[in-house]
C-alpha positions as protocol buffer text, in pm:
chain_id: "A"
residue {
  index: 1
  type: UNK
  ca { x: 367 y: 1678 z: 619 }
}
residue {
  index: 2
  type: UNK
  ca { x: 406 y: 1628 z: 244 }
}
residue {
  index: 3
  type: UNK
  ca { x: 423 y: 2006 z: 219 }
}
residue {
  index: 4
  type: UNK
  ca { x: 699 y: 2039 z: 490 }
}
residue {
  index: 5
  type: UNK
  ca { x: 894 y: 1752 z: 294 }
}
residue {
  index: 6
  type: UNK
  ca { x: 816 y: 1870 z: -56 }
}
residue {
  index: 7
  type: UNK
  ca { x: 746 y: 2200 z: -52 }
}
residue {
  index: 8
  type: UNK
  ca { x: 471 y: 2347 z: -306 }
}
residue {
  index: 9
  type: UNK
  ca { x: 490 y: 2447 z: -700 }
}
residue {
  index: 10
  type: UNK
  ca { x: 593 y: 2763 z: -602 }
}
residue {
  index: 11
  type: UNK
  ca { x: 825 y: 2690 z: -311 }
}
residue {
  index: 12
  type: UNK
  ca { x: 983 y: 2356 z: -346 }
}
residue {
  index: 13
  type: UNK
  ca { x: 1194 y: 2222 z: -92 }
}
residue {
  index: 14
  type: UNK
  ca { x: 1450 y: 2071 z: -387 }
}
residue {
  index: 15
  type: UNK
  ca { x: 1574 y: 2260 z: -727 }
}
residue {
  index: 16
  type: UNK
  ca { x: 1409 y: 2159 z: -1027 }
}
residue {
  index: 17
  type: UNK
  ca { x: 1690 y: 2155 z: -1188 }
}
residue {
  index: 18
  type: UNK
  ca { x: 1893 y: 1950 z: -1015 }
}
residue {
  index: 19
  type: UNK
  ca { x: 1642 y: 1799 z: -785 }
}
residue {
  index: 20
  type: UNK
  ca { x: 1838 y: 1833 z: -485 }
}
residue {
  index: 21
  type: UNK
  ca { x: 1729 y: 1937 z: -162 }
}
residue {
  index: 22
  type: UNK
  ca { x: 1796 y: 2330 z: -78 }
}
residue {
  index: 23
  type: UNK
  ca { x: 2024 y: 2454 z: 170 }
}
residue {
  index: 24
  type: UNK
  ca { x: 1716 y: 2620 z: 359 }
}
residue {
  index: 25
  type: UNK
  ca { x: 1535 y: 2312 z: 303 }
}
residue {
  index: 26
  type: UNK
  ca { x: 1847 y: 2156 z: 519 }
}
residue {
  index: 27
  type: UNK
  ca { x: 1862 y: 2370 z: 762 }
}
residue {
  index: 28
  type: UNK
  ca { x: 1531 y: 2368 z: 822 }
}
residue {
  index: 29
  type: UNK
  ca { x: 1535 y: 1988 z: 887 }
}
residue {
  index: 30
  type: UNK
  ca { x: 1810 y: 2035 z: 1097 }
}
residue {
  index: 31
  type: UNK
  ca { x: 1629 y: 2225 z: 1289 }
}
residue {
  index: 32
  type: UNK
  ca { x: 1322 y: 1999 z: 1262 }
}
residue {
  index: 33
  type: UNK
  ca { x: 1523 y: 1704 z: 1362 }
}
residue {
  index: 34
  type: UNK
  ca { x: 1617 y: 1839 z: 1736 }
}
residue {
  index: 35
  type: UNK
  ca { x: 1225 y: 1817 z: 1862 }
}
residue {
  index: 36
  type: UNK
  ca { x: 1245 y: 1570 z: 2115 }
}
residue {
  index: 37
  type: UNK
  ca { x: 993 y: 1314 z: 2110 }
}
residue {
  index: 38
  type: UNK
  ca { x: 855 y: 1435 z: 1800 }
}
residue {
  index: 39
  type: UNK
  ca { x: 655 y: 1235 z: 1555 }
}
residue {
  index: 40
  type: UNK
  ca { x: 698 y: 1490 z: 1297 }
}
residue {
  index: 41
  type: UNK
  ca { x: 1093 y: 1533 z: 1336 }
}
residue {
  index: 42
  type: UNK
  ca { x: 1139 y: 1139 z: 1304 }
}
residue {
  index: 43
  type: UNK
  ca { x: 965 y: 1138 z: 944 }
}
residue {
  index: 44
  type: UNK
  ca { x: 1199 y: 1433 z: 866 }
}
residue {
  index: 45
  type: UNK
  ca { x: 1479 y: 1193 z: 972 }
}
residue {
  index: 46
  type: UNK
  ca { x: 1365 y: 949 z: 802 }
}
residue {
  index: 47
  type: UNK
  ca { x: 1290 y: 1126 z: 485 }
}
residue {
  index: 48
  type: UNK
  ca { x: 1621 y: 1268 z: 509 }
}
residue {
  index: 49
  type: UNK
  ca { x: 1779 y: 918 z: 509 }
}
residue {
  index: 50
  type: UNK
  ca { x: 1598 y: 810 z: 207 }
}
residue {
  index: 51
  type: UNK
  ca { x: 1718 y: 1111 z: 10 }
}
residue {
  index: 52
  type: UNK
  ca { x: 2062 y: 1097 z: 139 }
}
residue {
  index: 53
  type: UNK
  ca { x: 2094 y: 743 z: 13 }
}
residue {
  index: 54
  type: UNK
  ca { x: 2001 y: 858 z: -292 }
}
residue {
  index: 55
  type: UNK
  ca { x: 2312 y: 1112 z: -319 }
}
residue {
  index: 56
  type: UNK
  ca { x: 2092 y: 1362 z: -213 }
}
residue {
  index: 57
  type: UNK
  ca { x: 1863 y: 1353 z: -503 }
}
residue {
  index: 58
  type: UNK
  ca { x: 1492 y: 1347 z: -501 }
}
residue {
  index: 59
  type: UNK
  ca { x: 1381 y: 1065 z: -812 }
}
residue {
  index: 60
  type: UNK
  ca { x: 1129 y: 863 z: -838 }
}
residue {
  index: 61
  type: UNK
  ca { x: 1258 y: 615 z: -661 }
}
residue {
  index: 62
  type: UNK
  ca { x: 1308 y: 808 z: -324 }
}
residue {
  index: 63
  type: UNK
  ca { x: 961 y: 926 z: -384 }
}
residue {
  index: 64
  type: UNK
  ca { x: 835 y: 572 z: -376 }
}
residue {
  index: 65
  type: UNK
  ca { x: 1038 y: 486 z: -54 }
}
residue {
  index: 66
  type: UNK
  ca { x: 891 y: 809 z: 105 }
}
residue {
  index: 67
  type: UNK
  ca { x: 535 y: 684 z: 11 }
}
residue {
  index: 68
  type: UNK
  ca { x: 555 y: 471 z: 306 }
}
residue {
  index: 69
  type: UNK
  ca { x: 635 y: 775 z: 557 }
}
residue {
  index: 70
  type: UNK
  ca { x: 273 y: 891 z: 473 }
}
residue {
  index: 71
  type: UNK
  ca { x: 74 y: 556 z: 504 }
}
residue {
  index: 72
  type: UNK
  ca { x: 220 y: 569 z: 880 }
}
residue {
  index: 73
  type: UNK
  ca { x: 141 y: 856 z: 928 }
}
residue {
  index: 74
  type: UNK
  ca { x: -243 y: 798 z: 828 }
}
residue {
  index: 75
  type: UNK
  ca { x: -238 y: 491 z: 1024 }
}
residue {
  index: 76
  type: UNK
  ca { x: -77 y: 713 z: 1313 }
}
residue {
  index: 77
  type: UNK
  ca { x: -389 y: 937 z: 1277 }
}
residue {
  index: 78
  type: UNK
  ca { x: -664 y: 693 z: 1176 }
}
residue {
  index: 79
  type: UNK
  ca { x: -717 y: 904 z: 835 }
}
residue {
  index: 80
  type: UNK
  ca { x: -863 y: 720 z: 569 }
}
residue {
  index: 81
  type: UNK
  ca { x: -917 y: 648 z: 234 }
}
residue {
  index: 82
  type: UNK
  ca { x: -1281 y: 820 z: 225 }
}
residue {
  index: 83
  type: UNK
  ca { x: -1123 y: 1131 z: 444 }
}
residue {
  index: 84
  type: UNK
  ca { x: -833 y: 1136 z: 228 }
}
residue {
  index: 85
  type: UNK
  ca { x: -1047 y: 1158 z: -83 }
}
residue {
  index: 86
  type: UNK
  ca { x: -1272 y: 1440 z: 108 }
}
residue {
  index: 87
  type: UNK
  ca { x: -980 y: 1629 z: 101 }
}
residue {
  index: 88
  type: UNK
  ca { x: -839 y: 1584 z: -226 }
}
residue {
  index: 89
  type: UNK
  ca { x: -1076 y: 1848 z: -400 }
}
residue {
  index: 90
  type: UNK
  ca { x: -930 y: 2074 z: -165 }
}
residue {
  index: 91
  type: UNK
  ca { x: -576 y: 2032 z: -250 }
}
residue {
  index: 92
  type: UNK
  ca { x: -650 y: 2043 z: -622 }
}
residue {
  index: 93
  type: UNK
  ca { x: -683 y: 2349 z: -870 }
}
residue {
  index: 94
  type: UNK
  ca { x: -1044 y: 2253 z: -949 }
}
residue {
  index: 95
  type: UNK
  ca { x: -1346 y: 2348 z: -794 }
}
């Protein structure tokens, strides 16, 4: 999920330089956001709220306020802190 929100280094889903979501990164959530019944397109919704509050801009503030889309989604899932941290190495650049 934090991939589909975020994006990667490589392929973010906001401009670096202006830290704004892209227009494919819109229309992708737009997309997204018609799944019916979809616990992945309501945390797109709601990520989208909590940028759009925030004119649009991804800070460090809507990046705290989006912190809480992931903890329910772990609690959604039962993932925790020991699997999280079994997966960590795997999402890092070390071996």
């Amino acid at each position: 999920m934090f991939m589909l929100l975020y994006g990667v280094n490589n392929t973010p889903t906001f401009s670096y330089e202006t830290n704004r979501l892209t227009d494919e990164t819109m229309s992708l959530f737009e997309e997204v956001k018609m799944l019916e019944d979809s616990y992945m397109s309501e945390s797109v919704k709601e990520f989208r709220r909590i940028v759009e509050a925030n004119d649009g801009i991804i800070d460090e503030s809507t990046r705290d306020k989006t912190k809480e889309i992931f903890v329910k989604i772990d609690k959604r899932y039962g993932i925790t802190d020991d699997e999280y941290y079994d997966f960590e190495p795997w999402m890092s650049d070390t071996p």
